[in-house]
C-alpha positions as a printed NumPy array, in Angstrom:
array([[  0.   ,   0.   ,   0.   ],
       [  1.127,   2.906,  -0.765],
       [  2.215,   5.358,   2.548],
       [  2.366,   9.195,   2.586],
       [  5.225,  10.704,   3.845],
       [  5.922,  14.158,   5.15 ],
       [  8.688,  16.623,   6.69 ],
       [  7.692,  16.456,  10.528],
       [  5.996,  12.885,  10.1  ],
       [  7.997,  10.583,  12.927],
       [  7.39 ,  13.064,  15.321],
       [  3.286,  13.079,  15.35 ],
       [  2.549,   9.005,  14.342],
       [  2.24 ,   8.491,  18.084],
       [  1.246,  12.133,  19.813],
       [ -2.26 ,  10.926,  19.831],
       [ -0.972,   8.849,  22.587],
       [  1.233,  11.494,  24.41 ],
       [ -1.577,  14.045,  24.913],
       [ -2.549,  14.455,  28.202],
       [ -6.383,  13.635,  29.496],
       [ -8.371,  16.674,  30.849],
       [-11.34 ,  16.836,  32.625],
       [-14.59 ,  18.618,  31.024],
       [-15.884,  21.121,  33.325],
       [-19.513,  22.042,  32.646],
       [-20.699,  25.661,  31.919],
       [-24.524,  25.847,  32.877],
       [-25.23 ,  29.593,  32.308],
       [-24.656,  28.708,  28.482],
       [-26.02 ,  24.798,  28.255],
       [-29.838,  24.558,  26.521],
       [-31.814,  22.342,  28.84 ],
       [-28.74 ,  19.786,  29.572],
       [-31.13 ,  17.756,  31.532],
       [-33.808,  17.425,  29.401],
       [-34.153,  17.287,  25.361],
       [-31.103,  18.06 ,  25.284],
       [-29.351,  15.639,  27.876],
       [-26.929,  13.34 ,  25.762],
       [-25.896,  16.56 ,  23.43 ],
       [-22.609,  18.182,  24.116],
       [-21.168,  21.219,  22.876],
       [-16.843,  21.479,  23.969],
       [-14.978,  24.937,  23.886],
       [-11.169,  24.093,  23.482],
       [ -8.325,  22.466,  21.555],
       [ -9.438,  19.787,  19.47 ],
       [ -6.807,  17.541,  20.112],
       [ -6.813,  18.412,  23.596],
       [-10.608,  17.676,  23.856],
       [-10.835,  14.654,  21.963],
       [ -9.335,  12.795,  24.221],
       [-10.574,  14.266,  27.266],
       [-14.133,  12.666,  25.684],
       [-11.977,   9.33 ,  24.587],
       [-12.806,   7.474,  28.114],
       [-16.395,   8.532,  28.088],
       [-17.175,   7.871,  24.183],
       [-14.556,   5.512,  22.516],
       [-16.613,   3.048,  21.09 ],
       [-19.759,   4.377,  20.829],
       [-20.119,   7.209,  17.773],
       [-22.228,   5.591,  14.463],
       [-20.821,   8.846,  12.232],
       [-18.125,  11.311,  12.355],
       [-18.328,  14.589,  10.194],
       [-15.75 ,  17.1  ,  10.028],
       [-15.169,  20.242,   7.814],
       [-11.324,  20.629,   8.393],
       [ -9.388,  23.375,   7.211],
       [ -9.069,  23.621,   3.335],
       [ -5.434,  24.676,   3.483],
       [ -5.938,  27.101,   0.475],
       [ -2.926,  29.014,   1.605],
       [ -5.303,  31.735,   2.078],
       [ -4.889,  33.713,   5.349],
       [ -7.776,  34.469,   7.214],
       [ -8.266,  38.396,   8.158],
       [-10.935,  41.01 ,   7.368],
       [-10.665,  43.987,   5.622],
       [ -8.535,  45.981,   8.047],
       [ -6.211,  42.843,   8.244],
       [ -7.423,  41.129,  11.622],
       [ -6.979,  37.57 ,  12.212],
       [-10.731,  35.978,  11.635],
       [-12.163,  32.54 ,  11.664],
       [-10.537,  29.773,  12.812],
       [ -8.05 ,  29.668,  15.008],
       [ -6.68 ,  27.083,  12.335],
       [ -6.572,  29.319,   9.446],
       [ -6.598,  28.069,   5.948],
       [ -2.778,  28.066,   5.845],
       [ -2.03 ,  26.864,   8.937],
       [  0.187,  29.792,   9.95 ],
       [ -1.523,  30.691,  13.417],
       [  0.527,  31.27 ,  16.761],
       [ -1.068,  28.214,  18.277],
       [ -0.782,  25.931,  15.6  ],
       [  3.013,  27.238,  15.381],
       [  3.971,  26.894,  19.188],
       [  2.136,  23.306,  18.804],
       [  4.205,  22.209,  15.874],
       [  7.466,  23.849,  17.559],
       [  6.921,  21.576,  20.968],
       [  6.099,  18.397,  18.903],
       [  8.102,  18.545,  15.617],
       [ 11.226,  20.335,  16.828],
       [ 13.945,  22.071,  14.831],
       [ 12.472,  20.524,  11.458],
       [  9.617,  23.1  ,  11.816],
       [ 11.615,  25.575,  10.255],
       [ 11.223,  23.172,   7.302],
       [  7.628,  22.412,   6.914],
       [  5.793,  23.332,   3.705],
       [  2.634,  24.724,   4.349],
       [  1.158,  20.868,   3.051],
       [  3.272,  19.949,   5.766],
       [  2.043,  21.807,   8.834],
       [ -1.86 ,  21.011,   7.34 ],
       [ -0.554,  16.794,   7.565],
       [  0.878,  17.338,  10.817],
       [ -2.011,  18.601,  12.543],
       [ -4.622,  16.403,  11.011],
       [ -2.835,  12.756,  11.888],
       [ -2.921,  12.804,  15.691],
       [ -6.713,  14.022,  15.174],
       [ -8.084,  11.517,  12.751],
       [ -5.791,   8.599,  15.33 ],
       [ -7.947,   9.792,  17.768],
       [-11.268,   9.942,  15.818],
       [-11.033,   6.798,  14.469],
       [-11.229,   5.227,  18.404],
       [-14.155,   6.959,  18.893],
       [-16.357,   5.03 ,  16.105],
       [-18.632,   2.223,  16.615],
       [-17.364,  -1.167,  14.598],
       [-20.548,  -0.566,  12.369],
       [-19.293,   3.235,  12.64 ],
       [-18.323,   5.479,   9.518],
       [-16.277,   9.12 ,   8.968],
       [-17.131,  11.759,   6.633],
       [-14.591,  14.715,   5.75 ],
       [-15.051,  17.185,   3.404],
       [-12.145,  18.825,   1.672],
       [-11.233,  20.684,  -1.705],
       [ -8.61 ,  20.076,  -4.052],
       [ -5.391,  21.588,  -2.379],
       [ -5.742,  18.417,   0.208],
       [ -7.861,  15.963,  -1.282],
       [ -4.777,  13.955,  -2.47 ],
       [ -3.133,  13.832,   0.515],
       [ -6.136,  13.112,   2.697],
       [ -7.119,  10.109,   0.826],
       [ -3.702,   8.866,   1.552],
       [ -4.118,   9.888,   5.033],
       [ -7.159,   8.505,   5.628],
       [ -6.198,   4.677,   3.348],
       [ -3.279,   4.813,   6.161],
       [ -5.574,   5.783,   9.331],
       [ -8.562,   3.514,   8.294],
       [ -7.078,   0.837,   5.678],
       [ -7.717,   0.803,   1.704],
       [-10.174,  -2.227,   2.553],
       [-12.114,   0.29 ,   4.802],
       [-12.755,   3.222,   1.98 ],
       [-16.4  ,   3.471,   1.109],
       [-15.931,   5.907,  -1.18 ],
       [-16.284,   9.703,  -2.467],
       [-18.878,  12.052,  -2.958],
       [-18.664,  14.827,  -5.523],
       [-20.258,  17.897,  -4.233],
       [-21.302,  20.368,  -7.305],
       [-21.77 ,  23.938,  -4.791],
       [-20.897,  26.396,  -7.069],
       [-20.951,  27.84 , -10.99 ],
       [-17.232,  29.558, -11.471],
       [-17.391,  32.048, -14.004],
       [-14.014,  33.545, -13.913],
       [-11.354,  32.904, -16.955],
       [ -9.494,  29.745, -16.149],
       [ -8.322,  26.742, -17.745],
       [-11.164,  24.405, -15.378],
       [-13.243,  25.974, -13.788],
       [-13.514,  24.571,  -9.86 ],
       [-17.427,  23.744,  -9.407],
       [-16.845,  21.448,  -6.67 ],
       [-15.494,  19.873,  -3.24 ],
       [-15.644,  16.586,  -1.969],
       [-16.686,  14.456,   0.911],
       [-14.653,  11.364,   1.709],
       [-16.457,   8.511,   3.704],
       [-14.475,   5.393,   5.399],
       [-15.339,   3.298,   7.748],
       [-14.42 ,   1.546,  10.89 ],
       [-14.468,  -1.833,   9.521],
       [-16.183,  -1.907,   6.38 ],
       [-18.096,  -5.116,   6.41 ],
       [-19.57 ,  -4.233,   9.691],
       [-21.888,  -2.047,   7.733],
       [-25.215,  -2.543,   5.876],
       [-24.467,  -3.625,   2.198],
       [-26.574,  -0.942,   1.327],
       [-27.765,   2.332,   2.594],
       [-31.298,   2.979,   1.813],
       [-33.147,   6.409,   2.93 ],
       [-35.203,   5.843,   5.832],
       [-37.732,   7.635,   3.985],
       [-37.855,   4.785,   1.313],
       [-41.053,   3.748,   2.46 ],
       [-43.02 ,   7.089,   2.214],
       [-42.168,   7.66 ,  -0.732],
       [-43.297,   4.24 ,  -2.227],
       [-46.363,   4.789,  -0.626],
       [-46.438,   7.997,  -2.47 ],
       [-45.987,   6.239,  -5.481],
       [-48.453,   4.302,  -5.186],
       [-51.188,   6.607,  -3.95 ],
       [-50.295,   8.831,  -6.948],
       [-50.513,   6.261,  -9.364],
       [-54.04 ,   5.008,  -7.599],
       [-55.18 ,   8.842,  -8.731],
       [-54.343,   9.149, -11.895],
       [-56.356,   5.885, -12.576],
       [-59.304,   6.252, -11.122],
       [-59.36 ,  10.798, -11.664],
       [-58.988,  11.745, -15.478],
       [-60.129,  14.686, -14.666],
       [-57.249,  16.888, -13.664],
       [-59.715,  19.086, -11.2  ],
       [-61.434,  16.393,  -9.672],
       [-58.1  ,  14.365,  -9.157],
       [-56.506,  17.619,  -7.553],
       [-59.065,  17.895,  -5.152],
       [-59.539,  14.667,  -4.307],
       [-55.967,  13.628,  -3.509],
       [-55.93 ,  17.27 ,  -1.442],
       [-58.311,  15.863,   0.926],
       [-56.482,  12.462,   1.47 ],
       [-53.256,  14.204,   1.76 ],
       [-54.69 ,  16.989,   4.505],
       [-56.048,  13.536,   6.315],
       [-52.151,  11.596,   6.461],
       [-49.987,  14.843,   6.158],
       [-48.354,  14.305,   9.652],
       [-47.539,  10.627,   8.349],
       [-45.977,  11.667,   5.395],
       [-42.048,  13.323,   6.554],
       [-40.335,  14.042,   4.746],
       [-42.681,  14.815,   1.48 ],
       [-45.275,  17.373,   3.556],
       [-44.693,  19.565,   1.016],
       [-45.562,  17.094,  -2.006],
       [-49.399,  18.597,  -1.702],
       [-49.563,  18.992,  -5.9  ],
       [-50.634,  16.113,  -8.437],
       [-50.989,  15.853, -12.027],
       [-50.361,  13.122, -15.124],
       [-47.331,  12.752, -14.046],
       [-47.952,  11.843, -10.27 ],
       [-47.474,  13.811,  -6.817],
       [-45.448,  16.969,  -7.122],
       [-44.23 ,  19.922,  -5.268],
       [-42.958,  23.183,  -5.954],
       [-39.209,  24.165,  -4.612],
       [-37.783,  27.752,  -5.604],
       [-34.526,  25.779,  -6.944],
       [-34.894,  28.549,  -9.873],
       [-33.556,  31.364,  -7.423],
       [-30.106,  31.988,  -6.804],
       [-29.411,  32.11 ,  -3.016],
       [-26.534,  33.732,  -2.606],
       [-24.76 ,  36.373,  -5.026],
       [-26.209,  37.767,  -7.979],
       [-27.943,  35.586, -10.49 ],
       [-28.888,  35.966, -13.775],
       [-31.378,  38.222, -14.924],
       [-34.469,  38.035, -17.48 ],
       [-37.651,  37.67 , -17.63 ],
       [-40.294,  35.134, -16.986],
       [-43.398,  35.682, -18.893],
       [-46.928,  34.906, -16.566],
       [-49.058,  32.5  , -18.954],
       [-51.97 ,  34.075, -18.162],
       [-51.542,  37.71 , -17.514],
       [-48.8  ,  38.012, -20.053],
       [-46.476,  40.021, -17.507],
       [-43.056,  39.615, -16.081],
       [-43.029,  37.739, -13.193],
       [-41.596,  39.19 , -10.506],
       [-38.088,  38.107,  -9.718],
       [-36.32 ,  36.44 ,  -7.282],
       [-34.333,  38.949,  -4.373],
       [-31.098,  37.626,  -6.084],
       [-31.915,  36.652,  -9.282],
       [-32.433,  33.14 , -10.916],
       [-29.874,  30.054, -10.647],
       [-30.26 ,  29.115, -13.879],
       [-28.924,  30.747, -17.985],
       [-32.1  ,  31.879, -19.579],
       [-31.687,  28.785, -21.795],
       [-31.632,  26.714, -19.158],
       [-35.5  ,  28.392, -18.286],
       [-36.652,  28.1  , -21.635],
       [-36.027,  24.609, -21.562],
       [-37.624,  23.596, -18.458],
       [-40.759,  25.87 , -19.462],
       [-41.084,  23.725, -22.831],
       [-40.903,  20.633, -20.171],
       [-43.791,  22.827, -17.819],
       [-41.736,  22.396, -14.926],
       [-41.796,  25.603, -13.732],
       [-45.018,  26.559, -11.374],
       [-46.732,  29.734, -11.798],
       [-48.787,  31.119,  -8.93 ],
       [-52.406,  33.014, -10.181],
       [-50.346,  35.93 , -10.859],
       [-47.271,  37.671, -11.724],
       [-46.459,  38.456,  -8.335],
       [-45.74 ,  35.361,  -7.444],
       [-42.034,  33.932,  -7.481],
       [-42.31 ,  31.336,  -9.578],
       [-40.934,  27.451,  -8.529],
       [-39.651,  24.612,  -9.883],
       [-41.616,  21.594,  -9.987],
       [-40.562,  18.295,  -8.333],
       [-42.02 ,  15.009,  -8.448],
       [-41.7  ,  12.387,  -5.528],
       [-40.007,   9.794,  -8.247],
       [-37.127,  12.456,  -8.593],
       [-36.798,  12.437,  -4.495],
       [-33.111,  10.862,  -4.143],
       [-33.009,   7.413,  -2.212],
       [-29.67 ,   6.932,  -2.205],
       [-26.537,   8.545,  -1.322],
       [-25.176,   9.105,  -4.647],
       [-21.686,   9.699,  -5.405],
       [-23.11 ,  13.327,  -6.842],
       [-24.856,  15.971,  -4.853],
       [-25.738,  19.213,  -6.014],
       [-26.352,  22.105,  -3.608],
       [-25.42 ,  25.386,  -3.53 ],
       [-22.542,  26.21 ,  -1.555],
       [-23.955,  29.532,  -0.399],
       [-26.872,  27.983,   1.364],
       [-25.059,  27.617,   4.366],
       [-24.077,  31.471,   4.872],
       [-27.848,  32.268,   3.713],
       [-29.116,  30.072,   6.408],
       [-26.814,  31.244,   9.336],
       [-27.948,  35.045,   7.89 ],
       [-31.515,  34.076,   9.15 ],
       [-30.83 ,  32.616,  12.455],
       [-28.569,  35.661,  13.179],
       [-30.375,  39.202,  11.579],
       [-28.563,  42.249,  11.73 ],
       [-24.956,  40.604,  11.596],
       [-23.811,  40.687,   8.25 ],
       [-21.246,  38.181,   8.669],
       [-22.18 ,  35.482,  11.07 ],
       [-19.638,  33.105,  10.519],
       [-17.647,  32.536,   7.202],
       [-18.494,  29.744,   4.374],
       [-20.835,  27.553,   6.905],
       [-21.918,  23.895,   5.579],
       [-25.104,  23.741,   4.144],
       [-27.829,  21.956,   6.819],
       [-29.055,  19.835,   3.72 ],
       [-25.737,  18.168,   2.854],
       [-25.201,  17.166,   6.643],
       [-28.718,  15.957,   6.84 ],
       [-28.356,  14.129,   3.314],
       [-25.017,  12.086,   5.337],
       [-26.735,  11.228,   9.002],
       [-30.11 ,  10.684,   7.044],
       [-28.653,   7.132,   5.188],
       [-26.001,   6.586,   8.059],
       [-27.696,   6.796,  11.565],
       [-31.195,   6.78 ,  13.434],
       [-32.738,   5.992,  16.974],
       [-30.195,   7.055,  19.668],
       [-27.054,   7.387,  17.711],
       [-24.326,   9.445,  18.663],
       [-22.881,  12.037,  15.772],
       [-19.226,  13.578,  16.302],
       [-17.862,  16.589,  15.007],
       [-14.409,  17.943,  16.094],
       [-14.262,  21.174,  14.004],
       [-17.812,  22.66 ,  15.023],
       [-17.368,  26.036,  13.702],
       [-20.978,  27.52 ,  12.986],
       [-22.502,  23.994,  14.877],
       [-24.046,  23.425,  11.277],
       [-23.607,  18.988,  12.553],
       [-26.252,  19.977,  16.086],
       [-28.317,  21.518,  13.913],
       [-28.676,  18.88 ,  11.168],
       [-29.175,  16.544,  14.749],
       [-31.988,  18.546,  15.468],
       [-33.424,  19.113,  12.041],
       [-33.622,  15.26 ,  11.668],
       [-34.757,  14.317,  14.948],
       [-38.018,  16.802,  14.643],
       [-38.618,  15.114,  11.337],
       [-37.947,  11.773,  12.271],
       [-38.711,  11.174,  15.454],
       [-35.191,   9.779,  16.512],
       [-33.296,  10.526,  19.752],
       [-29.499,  10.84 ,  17.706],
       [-27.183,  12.88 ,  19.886],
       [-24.089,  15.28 ,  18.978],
       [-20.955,  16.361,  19.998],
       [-19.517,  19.167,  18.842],
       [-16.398,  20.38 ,  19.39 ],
       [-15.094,  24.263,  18.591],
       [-12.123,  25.53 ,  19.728],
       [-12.564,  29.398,  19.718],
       [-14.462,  30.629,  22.648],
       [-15.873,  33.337,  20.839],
       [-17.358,  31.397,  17.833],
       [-18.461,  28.609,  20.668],
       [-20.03 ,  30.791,  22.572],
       [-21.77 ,  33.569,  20.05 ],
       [-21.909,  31.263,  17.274],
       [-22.036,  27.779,  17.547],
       [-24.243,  27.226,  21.324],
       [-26.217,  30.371,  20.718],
       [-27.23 ,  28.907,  16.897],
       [-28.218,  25.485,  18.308],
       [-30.211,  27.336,  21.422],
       [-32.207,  29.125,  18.815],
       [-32.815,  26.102,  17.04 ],
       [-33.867,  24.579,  19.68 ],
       [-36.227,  27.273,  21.543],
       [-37.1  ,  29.077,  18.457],
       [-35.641,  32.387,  17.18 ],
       [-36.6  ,  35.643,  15.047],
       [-35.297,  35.294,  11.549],
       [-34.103,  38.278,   9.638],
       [-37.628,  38.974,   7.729],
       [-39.247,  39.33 ,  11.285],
       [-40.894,  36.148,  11.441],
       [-41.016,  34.401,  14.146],
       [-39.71 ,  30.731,  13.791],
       [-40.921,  27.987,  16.31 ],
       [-38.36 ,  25.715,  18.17 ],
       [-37.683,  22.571,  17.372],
       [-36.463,  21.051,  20.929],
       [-33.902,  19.623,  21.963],
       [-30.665,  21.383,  23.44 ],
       [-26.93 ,  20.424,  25.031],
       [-24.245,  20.43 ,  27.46 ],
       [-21.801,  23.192,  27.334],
       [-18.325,  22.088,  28.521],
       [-14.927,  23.806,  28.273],
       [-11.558,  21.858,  28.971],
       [-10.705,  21.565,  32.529],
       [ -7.538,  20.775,  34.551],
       [ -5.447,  17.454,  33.641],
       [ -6.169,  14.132,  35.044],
       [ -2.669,  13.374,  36.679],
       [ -1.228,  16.497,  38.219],
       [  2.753,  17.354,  37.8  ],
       [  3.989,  14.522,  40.729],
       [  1.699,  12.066,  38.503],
       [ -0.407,  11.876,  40.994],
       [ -4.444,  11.652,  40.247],
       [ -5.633,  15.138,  41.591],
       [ -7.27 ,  15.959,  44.375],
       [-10.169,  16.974,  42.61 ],
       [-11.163,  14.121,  40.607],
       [-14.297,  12.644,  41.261],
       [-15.228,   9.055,  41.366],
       [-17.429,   8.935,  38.454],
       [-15.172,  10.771,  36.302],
       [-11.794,   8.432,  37.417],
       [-14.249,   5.618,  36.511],
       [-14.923,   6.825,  32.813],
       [-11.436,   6.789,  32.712],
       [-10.498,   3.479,  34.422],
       [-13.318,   1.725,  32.125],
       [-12.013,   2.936,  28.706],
       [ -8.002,   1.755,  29.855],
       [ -9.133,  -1.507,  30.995],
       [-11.553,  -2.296,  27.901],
       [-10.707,   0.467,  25.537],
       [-14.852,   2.066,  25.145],
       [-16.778,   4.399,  26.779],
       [-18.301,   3.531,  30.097],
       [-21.743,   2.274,  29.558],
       [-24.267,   5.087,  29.719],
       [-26.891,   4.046,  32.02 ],
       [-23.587,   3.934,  34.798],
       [-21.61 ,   6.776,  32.994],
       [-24.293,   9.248,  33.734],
       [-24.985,   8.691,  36.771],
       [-23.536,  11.096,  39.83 ],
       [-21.52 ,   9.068,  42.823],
       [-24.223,   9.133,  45.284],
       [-26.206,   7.144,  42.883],
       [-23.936,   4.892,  41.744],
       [-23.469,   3.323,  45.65 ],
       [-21.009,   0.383,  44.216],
       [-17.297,   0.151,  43.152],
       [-18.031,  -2.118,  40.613],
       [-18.185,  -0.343,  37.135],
       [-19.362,  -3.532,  35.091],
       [-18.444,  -6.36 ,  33.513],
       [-16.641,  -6.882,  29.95 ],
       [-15.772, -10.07 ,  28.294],
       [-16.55 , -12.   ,  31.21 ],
       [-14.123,  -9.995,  33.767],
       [-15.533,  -7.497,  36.49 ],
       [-13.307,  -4.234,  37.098],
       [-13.878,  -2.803,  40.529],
       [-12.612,   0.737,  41.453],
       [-11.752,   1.737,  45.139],
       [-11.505,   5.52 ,  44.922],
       [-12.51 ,   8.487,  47.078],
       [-14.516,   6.574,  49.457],
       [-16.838,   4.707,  47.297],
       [-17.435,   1.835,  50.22 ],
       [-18.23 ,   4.889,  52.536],
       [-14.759,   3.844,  54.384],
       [-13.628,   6.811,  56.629],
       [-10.275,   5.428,  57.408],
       [ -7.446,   6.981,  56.56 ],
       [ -6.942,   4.584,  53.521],
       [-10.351,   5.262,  52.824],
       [-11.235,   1.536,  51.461],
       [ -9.025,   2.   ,  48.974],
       [ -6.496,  -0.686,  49.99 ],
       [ -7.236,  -4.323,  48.959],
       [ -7.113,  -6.384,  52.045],
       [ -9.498,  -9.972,  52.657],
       [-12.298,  -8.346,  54.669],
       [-12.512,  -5.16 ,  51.387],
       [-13.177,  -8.575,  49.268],
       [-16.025,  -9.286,  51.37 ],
       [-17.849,  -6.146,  50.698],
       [-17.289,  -6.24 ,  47.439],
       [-20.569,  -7.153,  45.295],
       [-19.905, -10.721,  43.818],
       [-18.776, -11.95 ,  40.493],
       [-18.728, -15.54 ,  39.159],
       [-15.228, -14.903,  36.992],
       [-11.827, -13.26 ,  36.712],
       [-11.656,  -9.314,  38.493],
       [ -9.742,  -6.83 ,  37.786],
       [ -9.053,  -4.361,  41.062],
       [ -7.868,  -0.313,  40.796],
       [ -6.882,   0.451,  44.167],
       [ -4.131,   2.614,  46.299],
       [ -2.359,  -0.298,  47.281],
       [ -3.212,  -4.317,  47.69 ],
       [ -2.171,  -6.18 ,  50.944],
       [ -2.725,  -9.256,  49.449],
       [ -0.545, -11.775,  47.853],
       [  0.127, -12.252,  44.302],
       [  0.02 , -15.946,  44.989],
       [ -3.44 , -15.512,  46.435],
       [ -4.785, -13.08 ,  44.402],
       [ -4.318, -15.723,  41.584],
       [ -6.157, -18.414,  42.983],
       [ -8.593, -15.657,  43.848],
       [ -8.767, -14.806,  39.98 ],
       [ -8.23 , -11.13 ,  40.978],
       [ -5.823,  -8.787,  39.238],
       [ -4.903,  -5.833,  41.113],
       [ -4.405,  -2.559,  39.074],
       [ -2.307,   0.406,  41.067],
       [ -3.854,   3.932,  41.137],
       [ -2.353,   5.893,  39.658],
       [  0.654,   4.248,  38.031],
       [ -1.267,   1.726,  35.561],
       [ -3.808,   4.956,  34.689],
       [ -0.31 ,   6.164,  33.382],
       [  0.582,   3.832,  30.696],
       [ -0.487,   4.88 ,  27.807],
       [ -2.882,   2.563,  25.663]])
């Protein structure tokens, strides 16, 4: 196979492993209803790196789909007009002062040698190490990327995941480039591998597979038994009014004609920058229709065509914008290795949750095209991770599909910069969630749901190695779970608070029980606390038919004995210390 190779490479194969773990300290004044719709969501304010392994003991394991929207590397610096830094912390060519003290402390002299391909490698392996211990075995990743990287990524990734673990890549057509150029750029891509590839279905169908062949059929019931295009119109109206709340996600498919159930979609108009401009003549009032705010999407020969195939919609008058018209058969139900949507969705949708700020956030994903991923990939309670959060476009998509759907999927998003965190990415998902006032004044209702807000805390170990002070049981036992059975700590015990939890015994895993004797946790007010293993602490411990593993202080038992016992004592903290 072939292996990419780099300026800086030896010294970040293994700094997954050398990064230390942190604690997650919880920010309530800005969490959305943590403990209720949103409990299981989790927003994280602080170095990716850093903060992906802080979740590692909690999550590894556990996450159905990764998405992340990594730097492009265009070599473009990132600064407004009167030359401040903007954007990510990360910017495009990977030239920032943390990125450069980071690379300095891990690389070494050979910094002063990195291309700016280079830095871009260097700080995406120890990331996508760590990401790929976070997915499920039935668990896939999703990065989106341009051309500057794309080669090098693939690589990446075919090294990270295995060849025998790409699924494959999706061509996203989000723009029309104009400009004078040999080829003209109309497109990024989305790269999509997964954990082990033949733990996943064969096939990914669209949940909403079955709607629409119900669709189908109802439509094709109509134009049987209705030749009359009047009496068929009103007819399927009334059965559609009766099963419209059964019908997600075609409740907007309300239209029928020879040619089955339709809907209307203003994919004419051109969302973001100026469009082209022409006009539409009204078939009955034989005036210009009025046109859209930013003009239309498509050439004027591209109109005249799909007017000869009467696929644009016409409301009773000119002063109407005028639609395109979609039938259910053309509803995609598959992910297809093409995807058109316009880039400049995103930015036009972030514009509408935030009114009055002219620049929200910079070049946003589009809602749709995350939705379009998690739609084929996950349902019911699956978890979603996405370590470069930015404008929290992944929690919204969450949300978006869980209100549609019905499904309890959580996210985790992480963003480094605590302004976009804060401003940006919670308060976007909080308005999502509890409804908000978009930019025409109209007031848009909630659609539940919420999150955790967490930034980075203090490290596990403290400088003597030593577990601090101020570690609490249940969060030593997230961590003592994941390094004796590499996942997360079960949820139904990882959630709950040490008062609750009553018992050092954190579960059992291939047959073994692992105990932890920590701060107390058999109510012990010696000065060891219970957290020595002696033959009357085995006593109170709750019983297990099989081998035991034991974290503990110390263990005043013999090795001898605590074979024939089928115990194996772990030392706090030195075995927390090797690195897995």
């Amino acid at each position: 196979m072939p292996v990419l190779d780099w300026i800086g490479k030896p010294a970040v194969v293994k700094h997954h492993k050398d990064v230390p773990y942190r604690l997650l300290e919880p920010v309530p004044g800005l969490s959305c209803n943590p403990d209720g719709d949103g409990a299981g969501n989790l927003i994280v304010q602080g170095d990716n790196l850093l903060a992906l392994r802080a979740l590692l003991p909690r999550y590894a394991g556990q996450v159905k789909c990764i998405y992340i929207d990594p730097p492009y590397n265009t070599g473009v610096d990132d600064r407004d007009e009167s030359g401040s830094r903007t954007g990510w912390i990360y910017s495009d060519n990977v030239n920032s002062p943390e990125i450069s003290a980071w690379l300095n402390k891990v690389v070494g002299s050979e910094t002063e040698d990195l291309s700016r391909h280079d830095k871009w490698l260097c700080m995406m392996y120890p990331r996508l190490m760590l990401l790929k211990q976070f997915l499920r075995d039935d668990g896939v990743i999703f990065v989106s990327i341009d051309e500057n990287e794309y080669a090098s990524l693939r690589l990446l990734l075919d090294e990270i995941f295995g060849i025998s673990n790409r699924v494959g890549t999706i061509i996203w057509k989000n723009a029309t480039d104009n400009n004078p150029t040999n080829i003209a750029i109309e497109h990024e891509y989305v790269l999509c591998y997964a954990r082990y590839k033949g733990k996943i279905k064969k096939e990914w169908k669209s949940a909403n597979l079955a709607v629409k062949s119900r669709l189908l059929e109802i439509g094709d019931e109509f134009v049987l038994e209705y030749s009359d295009g009047v009496k068929r119109q009103l007819e399927y109206t009334k059965w559609f009014r009766k099963h419209k709340d059964e019908l997600w996600p075609f409740q907007d498919y309300k239209f029928i004609d020879d040619g089955g159930i339709y809907t209307g979609m203003r994919s004419v108009h051109n969302p973001g920058k100026e469009g082209y401009r022409y006009d539409v003549i009204h078939p009955v009032t034989g005036k210009p229709c009025v046109q859209p705010m930013m003009g239309y999407r498509f050439p004027e020969e591209t109109m005249a065509r799909l007017l000869a195939e009467e696929r644009i919609l016409f409301g009773e008058d000119e002063t109407k914008l005028i639609e395109l018209k979609v039938y259910i058969r053309d509803y995609r139900s598959k992910l297809s290795s093409l995807f058109e949507l316009d880039g400049r969705t995103g930015t036009n949708e972030i514009k509408q949750i935030f009114p009055g700020n002219k620049r929200p956030f910079d070049f946003p994903k589009p809602t749709e095209l995350i939705e379009e991923l998690l739609s084929f990939t996950t349902n019911n309670d699956d978890i979603v991770l996405d370590s470069f959060g930015g404008s929290g476009t992944t929690g919204a998509a969450v949300l978006k599909l869980n209100a549609a759907d019905g499904s309890r999927r959580r996210f985790i998003t992480i963003e480094m910069k605590q302004s976009i965190a804060e401003a940006i990415t919670a308060e976007r998902i909080r308005r999502i969630a509890d409804g908000y006032t978009n930019a025409r004044g109209e007031h848009v209702e909630g659609l539940g749901g919420g999150f955790q807000f967490c930034r980075l805390g203090k490290a596990l170990f403290d400088p003597r190695g030593h577990i601090d002070k101020d570690v609490r049981f249940a969060e030593l036992a997230n961590f003592v779970w994941f390094m004796e059975t590499g996942m997360g700590l079960p949820p139904q015990r990882a959630s709950k608070r040490k008062a609750d939890i009553g018992s050092p015994l954190l579960g059992v895993h291939e047959g073994r029980a692992v105990y932890l004797l920590y701060n107390g946790i058999l109510e012990d007010r010696s000065i060891d606390g219970g957290n020595v293993v002696t033959t009357p602490l085995l006593e109170q411990l709750p019983p297990h038919l099989g081998p035991r593993v034991v974290y503990a202080a110390r263990c005043a038992i013999g090795e001898e004995r605590l074979r024939k016992l089928g115990i194996r004592f772990r030392h706090l903290p030195y075995d927390l210390r090797v690195k897995p």
